[in-house]
LOZA-279790 format. One line per field, with one value per residue (C-alpha): x negated, y negated, z negated; residue number from 1. Coordinates in Angstrom, 3 decimals, always signed. Layout:
N
c1 <- c(X;...)
c2 <- c(Y;...)
c3 <- c(Z;...)
nr <- c(NUM;...)
This chain:
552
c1 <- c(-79.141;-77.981;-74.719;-74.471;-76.115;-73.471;-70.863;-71.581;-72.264;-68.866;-67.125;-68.972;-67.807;-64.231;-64.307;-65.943;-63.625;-60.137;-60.461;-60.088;-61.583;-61.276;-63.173;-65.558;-65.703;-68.331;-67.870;-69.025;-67.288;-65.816;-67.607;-70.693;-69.513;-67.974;-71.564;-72.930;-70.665;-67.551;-65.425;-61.622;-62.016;-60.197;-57.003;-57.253;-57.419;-54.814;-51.998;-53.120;-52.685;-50.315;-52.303;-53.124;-56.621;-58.463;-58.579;-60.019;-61.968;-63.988;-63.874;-65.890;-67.961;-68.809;-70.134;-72.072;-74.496;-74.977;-75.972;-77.831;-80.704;-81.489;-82.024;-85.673;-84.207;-81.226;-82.733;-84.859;-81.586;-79.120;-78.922;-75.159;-71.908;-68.739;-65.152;-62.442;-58.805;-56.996;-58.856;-62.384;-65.674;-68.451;-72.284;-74.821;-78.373;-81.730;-83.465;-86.507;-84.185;-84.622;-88.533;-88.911;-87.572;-90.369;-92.787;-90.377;-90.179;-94.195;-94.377;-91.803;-92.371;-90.106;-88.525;-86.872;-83.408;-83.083;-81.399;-80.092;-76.724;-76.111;-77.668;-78.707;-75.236;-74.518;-72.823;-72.012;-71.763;-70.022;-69.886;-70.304;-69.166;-68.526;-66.814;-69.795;-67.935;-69.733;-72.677;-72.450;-70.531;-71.071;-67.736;-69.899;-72.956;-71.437;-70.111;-73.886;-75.228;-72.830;-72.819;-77.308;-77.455;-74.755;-76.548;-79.780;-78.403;-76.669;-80.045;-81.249;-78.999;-79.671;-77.595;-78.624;-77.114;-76.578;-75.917;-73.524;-72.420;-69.567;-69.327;-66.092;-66.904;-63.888;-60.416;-58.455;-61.077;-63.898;-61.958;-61.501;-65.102;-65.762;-63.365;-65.004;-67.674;-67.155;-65.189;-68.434;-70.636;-68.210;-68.297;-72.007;-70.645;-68.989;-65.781;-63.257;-61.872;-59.706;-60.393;-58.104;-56.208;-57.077;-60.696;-64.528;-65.244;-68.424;-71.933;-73.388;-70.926;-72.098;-75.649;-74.932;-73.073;-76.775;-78.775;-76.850;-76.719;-80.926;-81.180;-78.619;-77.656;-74.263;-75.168;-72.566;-69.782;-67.396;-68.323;-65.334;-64.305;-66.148;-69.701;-69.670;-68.248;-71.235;-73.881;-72.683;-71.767;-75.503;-76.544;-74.716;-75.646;-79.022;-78.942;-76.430;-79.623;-82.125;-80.407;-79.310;-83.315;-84.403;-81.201;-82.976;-80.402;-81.751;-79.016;-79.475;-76.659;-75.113;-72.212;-70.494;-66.584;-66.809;-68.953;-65.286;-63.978;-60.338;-60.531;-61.694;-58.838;-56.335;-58.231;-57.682;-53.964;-53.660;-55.243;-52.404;-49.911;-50.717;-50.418;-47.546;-47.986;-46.774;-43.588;-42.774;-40.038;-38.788;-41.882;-44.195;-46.587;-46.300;-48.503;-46.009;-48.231;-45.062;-45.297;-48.066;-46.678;-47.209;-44.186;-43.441;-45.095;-48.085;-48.318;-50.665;-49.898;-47.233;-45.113;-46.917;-49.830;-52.295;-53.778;-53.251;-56.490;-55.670;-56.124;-59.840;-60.567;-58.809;-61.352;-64.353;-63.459;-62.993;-66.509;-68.156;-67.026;-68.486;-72.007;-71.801;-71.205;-69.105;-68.456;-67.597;-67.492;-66.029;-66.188;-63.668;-62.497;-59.274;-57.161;-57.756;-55.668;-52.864;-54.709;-56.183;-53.658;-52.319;-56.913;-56.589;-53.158;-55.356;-58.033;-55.955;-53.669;-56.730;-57.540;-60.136;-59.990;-58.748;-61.786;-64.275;-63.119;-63.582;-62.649;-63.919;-62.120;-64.278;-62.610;-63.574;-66.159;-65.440;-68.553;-69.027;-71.589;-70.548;-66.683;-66.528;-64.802;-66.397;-63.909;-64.713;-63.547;-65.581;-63.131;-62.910;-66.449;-66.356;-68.068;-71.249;-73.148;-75.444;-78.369;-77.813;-77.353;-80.225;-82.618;-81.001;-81.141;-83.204;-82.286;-83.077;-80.306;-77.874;-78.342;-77.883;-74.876;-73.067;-73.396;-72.543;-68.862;-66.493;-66.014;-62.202;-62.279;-62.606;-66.238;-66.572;-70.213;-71.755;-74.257;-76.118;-76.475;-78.343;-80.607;-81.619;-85.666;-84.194;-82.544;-79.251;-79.425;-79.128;-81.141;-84.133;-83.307;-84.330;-86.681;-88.774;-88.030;-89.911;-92.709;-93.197;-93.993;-96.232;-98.380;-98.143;-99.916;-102.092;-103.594;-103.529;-106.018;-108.495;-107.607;-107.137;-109.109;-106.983;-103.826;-102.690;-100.644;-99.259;-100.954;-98.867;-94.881;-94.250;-95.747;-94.010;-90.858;-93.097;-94.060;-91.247;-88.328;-87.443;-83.505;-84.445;-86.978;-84.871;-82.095;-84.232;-85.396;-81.234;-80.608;-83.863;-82.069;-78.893;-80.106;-80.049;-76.330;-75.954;-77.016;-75.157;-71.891;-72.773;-73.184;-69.941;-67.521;-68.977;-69.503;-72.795;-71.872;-73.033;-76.720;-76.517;-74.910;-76.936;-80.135;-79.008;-78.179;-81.837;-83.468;-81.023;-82.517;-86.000;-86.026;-84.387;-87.206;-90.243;-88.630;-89.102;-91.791;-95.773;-96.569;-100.197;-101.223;-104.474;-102.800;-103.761;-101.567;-98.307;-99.700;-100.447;-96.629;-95.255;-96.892;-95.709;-92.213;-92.774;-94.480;-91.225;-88.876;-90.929;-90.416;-86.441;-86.446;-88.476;-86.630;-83.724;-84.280;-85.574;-82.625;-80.540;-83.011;-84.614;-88.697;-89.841;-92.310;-95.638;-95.430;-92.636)
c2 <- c(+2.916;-0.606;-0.195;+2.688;-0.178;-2.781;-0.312;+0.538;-3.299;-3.980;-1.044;-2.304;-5.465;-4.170;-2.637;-5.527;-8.164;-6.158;-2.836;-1.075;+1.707;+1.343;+3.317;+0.731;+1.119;-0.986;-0.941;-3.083;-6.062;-6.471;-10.021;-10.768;-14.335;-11.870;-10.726;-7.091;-5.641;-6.364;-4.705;-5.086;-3.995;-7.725;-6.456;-3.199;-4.798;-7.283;-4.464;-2.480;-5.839;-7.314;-10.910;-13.029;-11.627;-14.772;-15.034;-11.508;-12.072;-14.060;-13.533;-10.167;-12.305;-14.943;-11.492;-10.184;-13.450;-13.035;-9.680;-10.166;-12.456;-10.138;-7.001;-7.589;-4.533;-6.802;-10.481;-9.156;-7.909;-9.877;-13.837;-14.437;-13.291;-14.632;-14.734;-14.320;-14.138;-12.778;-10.686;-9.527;-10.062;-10.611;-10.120;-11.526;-9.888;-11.775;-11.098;-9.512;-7.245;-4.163;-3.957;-2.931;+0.630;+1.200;+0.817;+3.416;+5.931;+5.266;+5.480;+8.390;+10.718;+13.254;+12.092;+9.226;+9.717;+12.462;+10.929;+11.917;+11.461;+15.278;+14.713;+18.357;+19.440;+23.267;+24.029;+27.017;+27.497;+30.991;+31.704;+34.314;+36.878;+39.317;+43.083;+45.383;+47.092;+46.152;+44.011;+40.475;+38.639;+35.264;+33.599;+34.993;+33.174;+30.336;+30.167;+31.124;+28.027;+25.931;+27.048;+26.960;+23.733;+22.252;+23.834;+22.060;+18.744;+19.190;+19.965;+17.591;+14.628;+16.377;+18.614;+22.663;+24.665;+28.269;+30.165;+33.331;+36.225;+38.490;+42.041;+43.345;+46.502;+48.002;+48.407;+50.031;+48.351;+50.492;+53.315;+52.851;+52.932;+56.064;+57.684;+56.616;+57.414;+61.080;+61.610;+60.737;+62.952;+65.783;+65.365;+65.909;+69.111;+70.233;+69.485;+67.519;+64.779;+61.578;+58.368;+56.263;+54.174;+51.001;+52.655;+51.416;+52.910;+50.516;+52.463;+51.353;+53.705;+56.924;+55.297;+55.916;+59.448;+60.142;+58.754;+61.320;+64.545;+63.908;+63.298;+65.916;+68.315;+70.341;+70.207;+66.947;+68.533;+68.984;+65.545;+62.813;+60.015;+57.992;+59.165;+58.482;+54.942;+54.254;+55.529;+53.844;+50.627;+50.261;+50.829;+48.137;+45.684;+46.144;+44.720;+42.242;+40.969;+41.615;+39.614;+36.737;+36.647;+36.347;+33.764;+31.717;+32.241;+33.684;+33.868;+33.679;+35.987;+38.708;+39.289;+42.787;+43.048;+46.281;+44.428;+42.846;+44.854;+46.289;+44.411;+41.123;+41.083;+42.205;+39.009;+36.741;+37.897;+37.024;+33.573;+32.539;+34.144;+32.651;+29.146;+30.119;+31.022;+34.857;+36.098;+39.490;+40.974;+44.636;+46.592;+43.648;+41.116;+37.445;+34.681;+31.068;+29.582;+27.410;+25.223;+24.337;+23.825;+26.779;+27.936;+31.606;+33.105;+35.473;+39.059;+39.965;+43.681;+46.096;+47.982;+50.782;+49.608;+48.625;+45.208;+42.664;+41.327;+38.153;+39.256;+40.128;+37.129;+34.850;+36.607;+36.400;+32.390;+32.260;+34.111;+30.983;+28.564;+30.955;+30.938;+27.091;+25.927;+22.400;+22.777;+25.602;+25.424;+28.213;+28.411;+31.240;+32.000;+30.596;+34.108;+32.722;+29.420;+30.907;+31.599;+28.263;+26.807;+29.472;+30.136;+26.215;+26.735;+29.448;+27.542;+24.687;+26.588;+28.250;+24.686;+23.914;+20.178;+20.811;+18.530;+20.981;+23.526;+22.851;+25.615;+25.098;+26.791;+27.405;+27.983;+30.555;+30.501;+31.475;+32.449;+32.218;+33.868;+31.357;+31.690;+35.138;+34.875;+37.483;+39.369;+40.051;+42.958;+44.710;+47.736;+48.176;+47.648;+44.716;+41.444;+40.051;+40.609;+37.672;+39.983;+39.879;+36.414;+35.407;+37.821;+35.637;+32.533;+32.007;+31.058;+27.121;+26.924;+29.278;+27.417;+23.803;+24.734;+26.081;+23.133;+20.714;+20.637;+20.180;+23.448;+23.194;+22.586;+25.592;+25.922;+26.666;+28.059;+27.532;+30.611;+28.644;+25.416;+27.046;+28.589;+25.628;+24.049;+20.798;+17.896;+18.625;+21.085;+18.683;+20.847;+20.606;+17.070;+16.488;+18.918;+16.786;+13.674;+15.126;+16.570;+13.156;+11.511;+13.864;+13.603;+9.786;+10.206;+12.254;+10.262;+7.310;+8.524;+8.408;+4.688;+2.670;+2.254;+2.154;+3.090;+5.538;+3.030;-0.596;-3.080;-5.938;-5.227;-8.901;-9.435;-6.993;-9.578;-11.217;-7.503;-5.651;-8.345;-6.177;-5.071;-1.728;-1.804;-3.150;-0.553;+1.511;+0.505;+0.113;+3.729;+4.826;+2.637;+4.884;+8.252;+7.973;+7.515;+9.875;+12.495;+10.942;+11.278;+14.856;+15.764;+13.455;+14.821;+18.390;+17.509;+19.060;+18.359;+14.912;+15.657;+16.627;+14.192;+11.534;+13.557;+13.179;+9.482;+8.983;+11.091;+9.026;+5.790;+6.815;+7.936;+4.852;+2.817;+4.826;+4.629;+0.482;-0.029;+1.563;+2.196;+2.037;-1.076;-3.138;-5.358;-3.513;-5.110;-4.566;-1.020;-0.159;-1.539;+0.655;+3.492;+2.602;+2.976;+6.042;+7.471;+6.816;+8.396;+11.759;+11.713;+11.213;+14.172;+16.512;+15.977;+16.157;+19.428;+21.364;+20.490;+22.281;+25.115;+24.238;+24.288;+20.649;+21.249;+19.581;+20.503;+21.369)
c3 <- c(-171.254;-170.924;-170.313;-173.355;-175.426;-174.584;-174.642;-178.446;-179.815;-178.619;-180.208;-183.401;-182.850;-182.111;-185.571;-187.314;-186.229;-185.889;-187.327;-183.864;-182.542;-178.670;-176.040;-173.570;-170.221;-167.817;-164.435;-161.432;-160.860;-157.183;-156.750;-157.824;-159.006;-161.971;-163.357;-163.033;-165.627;-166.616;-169.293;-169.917;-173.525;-174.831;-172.950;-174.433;-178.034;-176.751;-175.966;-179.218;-181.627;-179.479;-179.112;-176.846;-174.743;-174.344;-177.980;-178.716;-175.987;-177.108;-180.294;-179.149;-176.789;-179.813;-181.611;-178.872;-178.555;-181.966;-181.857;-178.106;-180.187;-182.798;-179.801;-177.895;-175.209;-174.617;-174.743;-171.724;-169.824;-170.185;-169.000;-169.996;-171.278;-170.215;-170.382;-167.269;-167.101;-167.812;-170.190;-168.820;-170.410;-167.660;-168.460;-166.185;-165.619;-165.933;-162.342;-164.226;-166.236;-164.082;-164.241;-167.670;-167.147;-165.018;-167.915;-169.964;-167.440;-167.072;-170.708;-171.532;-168.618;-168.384;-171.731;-169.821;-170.556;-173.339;-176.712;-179.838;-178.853;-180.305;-183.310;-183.915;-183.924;-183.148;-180.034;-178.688;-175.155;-173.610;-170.412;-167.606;-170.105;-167.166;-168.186;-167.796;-165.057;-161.728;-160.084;-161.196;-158.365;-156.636;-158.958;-161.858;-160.368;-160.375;-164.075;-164.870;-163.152;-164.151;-167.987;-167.936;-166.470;-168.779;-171.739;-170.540;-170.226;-173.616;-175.243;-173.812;-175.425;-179.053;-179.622;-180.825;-178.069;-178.499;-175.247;-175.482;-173.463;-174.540;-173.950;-173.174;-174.323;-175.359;-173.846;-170.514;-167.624;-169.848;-169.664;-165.983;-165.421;-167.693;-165.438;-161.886;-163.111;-164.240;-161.268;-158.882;-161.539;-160.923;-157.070;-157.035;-159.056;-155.810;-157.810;-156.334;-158.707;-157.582;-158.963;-160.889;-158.448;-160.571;-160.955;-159.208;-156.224;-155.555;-154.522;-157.787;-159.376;-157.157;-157.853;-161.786;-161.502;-159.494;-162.475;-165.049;-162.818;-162.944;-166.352;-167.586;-165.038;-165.715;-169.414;-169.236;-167.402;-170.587;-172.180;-172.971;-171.134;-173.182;-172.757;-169.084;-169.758;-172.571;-169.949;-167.303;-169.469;-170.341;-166.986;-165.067;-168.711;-168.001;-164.642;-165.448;-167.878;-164.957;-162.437;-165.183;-165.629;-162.182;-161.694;-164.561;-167.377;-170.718;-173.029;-177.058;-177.838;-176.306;-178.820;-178.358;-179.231;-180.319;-183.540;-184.230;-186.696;-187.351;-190.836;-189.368;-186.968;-190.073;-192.205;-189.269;-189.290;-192.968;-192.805;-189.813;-191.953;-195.029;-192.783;-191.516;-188.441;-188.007;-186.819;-186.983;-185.034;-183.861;-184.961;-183.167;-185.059;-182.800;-183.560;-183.236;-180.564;-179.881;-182.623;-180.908;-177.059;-176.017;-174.112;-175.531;-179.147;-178.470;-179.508;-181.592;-182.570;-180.631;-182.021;-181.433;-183.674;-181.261;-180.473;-177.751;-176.114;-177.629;-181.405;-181.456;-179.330;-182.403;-184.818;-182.006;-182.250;-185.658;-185.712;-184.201;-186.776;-189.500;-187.783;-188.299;-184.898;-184.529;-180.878;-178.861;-175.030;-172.660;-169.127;-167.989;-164.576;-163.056;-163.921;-167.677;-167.002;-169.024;-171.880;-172.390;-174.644;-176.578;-177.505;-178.379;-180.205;-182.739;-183.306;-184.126;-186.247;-188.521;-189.010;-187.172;-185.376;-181.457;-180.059;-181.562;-178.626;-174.562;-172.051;-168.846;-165.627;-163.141;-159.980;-157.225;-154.696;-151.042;-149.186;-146.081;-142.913;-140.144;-139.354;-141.186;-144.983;-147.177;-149.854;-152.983;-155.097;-157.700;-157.857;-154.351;-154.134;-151.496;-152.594;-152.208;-155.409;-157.359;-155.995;-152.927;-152.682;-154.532;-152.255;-148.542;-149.988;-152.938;-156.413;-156.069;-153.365;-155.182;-158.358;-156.328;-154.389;-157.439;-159.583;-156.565;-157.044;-160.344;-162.202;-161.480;-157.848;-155.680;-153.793;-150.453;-150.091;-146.935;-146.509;-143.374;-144.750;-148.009;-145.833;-143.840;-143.875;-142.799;-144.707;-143.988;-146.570;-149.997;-152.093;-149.442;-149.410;-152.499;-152.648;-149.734;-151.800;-154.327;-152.441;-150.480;-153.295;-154.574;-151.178;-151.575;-154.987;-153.784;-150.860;-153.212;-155.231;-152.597;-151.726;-154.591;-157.426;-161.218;-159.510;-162.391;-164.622;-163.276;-165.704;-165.944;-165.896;-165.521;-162.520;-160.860;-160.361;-157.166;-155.768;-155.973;-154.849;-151.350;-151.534;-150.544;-154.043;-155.868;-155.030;-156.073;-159.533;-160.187;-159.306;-161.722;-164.646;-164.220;-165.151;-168.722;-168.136;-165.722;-168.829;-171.543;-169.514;-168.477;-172.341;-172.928;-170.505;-169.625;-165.738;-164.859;-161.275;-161.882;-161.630;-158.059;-156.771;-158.756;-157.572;-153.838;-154.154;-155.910;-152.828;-150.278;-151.639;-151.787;-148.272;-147.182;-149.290;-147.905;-144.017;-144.577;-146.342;-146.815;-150.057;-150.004;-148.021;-147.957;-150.788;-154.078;-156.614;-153.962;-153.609;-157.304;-158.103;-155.265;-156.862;-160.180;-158.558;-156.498;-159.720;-161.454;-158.918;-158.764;-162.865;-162.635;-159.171;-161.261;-164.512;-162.775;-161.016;-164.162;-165.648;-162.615;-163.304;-159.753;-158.684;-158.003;-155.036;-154.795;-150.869;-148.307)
nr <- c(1;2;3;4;5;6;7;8;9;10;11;12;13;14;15;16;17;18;19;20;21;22;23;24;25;26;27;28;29;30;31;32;33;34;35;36;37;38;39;40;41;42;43;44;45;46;47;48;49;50;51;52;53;54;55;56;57;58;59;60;61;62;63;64;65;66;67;68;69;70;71;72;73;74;75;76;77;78;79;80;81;82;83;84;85;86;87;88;89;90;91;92;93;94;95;96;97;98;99;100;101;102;103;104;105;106;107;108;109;110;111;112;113;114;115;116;117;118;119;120;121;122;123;124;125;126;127;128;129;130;131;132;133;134;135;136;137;138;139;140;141;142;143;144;145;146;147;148;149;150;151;152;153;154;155;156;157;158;159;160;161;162;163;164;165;166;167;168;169;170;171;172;173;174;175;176;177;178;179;180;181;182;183;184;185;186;187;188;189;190;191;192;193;194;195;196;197;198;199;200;201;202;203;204;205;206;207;208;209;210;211;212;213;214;215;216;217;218;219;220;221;222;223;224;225;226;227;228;229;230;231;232;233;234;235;236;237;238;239;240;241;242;243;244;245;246;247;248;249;250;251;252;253;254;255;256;257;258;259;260;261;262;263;264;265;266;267;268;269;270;271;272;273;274;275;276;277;278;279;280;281;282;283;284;285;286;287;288;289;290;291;292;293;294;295;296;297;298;299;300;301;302;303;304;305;306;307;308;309;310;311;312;313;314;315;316;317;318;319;320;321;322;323;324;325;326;327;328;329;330;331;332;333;334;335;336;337;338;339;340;341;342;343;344;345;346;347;348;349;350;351;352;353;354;355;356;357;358;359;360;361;362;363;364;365;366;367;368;369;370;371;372;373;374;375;376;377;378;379;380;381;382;383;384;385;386;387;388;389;390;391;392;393;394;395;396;397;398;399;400;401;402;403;404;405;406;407;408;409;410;411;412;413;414;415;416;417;418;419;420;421;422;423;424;425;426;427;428;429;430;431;432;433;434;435;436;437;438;439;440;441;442;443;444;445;446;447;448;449;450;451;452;453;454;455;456;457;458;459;460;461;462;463;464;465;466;467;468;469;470;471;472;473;474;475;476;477;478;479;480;481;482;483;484;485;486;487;488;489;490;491;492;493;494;495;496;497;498;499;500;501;502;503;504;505;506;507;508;509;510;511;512;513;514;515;516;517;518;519;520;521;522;523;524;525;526;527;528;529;530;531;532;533;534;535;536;537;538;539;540;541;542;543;544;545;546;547;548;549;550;551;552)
């Protein structure tokens, strides 16, 4: 919150002064004789303006004690601002700045860190989107954990967040899986069919082809391709929605792409022509993603007559901006890297500003049962569905262990570790942190008399001056940061490692020190603290769509 706060008076004062727009950046200094935050943002100006940095510098820092006195949240903070060469701007912390956060937490609850930093805008956030052909896998767990949690942090910072699945519906892998299908239907027939050699062969398929023969008998045998796919389609949807449900992921939409019309597409064709942005050549319609960087031009229709993939998925995007939403946010698997920039080049070319879009790749997982790798193949029928995982290891640990890592670096899940009752495994880690404090609480009650709420913030300065407290209290301050970078850059993966680094120093604080002690006012402020860290955990966790434990 404090740093945000700084950050944004001296982008104002950027502005104000030299008409700049500059992005501010406040790290830690590497001595302390430098303050607690520094910013280079005068050398940024400098190189933009091409002047001398001492002089913008302070300039900016002449602005920001003029705008520190008329701020009450800052004038308890912040003891000085000053400058450094060769173009740094230092600010210096008042001892006692840390302890109001304590009373906001107190105050807030589980409020402490949301903002309006969305302002209601509309986002729209796809993911999983998995072809209706098979089990959901564990790569498709992980897109769903990711995509939840980052939808909960970014309603959580303001914005309106719509959450979307798309149905591939239509096209050759729906085909496939009418024809697996009837082929298993027609074995329990006694006839001997082969199956497509790019077809399912997974149980669940022979499970389906079961499900018909009882419901219809023979009366089936002569029916198209396409009934069997429809039947079986809505079969493996429904427990795509079951085990999305038990994984904790409700989605708003589920938008079908047989809804996108032929005369959508055509209209969608016409608006890119009309911009200039269709080529037509030998029979084919091409779409001149190169303009854009893209390194060939995209086809759009064949010369047969039939569309690419890519031409509905133009009109599904263009689709989104209709409904009113001013972001959109994909997370795709890595075999969609290629289509990344030619989706971008579209939306850019139908006018629509390229910041509004974010795709997401969210590399593979790689699970693992102690040295053994298992495969994963949904047409082969080898891979380890979501269900299955979620029944050995529970969906808190699923959900933790997926989020744990960037979306674009592969994960490496380690099936024993997830398992574990111990603190090795970080989501029991935190989990315990949680739970400890909650015990804490509870004996408290029985001890000390008015311990619910800390009566007098400023005398907490005396009580609370131990490093390990006061490492504490620092790492509290952060999480409103923590979310508004989330919501900022997309990261979800953020809030576990934040969450682990708040559980590391509360375990570290509780191995020193007792919290409840025969001094009252030391105890009552320790439980003012602990009080506060159990907020941040449990916030924290529902956001990850994990249980915070009362016991462990």
């Amino acid at each position: 919150m404090l740093k945000t706060k700084l950050s944004t008076l001296i982008k104002k004062i950027a502005k104000e002064n030299f008409g700049e727009e500059i992005e501010v950046s406040l790290q830690k200094p590497p001595k302390k004789d430098f303050g607690n935050f520094s910013t280079n943002a005068a050398m940024q100006l400098a190189s933009h303006l091409r002047r001398n940095p001492q002089e913008i510098g302070k300039a900016i820092i002449k602005g920001l004690r003029r705008e520190l006195d008329k701020d009450e949240f800052l004038v308890q903070r912040i003891r000085g601002v000053e400058f450094a060469p060769p173009g740094f701007i230092n600010f210096f912390l008042k001892e006692s700045s840390l302890f109001p956060v304590l009373a906001e937490i107190d105050k807030k609850g589980l409020l402490y860190g949301s903002s309006d930093l969305g302002r209601g805008k509309k986002i729209n956030i796809e993911f999983v989107s998995a072809n209706p052909t098979g089990p959901l896998n564990i790569a498709h767990g992980r897109q769903a954990a990711l995509g939840d949690t980052l939808a909960n942090i970014l309603g959580d910072q303001g914005y309106s967040v719509s959450r979307e699945y798309y149905i591939n519906d239509e096209g050759n892998q729906i085909k496939l899986l009418g024809e697996s299908t009837r082929a298993r239907y027609l074995e329990i027939l006694g006839e001997k069919v082969s199956i497509p050699r790019e077809g399912y062969r997974g149980d669940y398929i022979k499970e389906i082809a079961r499900i018909i023969f009882e419901q219809y008998k023979e009366k089936v045998r002569e029916k198209d391709v396409d009934f069997f796919a429809q039947f079986a389609m809505r079969q493996i949807l429904e427990q795509i929605k079951k085990d999305l449900q038990d994984f904790g992921v409700e989605f708003d939409v589920w938008f079908s792409q047989r809804s996108i019309s032929s005369e959508k597409i055509k209209e969608v064709i016409r608006e890119l022509e009309k911009r200039g942005y269709i080529l037509r050549e030998e029979g084919a319609t091409f779409f001149k993603s190169t303009i854009f960087g893209d390194d060939k031009d995209r086809v759009l229709i064949k010369s047969n007559g039939e569309w690419t993939y890519f031409a509905p998925d133009i009109a599904y995007h263009q689709n989104k901006y209709q409904r009113g939403f001013s972001k959109v946010i994909n997370l795709w698997g890595p075999d969609h890297h290629g289509y990344v920039l030619r989706l971008k080049a579209a939306v850019e070319a139908l006018g629509y500003p390229l910041e509004t879009i974010s795709i997401l790749i969210v590399q593979l997982v790689t699970l693992y049962r102690g040295r053994e790798k298992m495969m994963m193949s949904t047409r082969a029928g080898e891979f380890i569905s979501l269900r299955q995982l979620l029944k050995e290891i529970g969906r808190d640990a699923a959900r933790f262990f997926f989020v744990s890592r960037r979306s674009d670096s592969h994960l490496d899940f380690d099936l024993e570790l997830a398992k574990k009752k111990s603190l090795d495994n970080p989501v029991y880690y935190i989990q315990y942190a949680h739970a400890r404090i909650c015990s804490i609480i509870e004996f408290a009650k029985g001890t000390l008399e008015n311990s619910a709420h800390f009566q007098d913030i400023a005398d907490l300065g005396p009580l609370l001056n131990k490093k390990k407290e006061i490492e504490l209290i620092k790492k509290l301050e952060e999480f409103p940061e923590v979310l508004e970078t989330i919501a900022q850059r997309l990261e979800p993966h953020r809030l576990t490692t934040y969450l682990y680094q708040l559980s590391s120093t509360f375990h570290s604080f509780y191995n020193e020190y007792r919290v409840v002690t025969e001094d009252k006012k030391l105890s009552s402020a320790r439980l003012l603290l602990v009080r506060c860290t159990k907020i941040v955990l449990q916030k924290g966790l529902e956001l990850l769509g994990i249980t915070a434990p009362k016991r462990m």
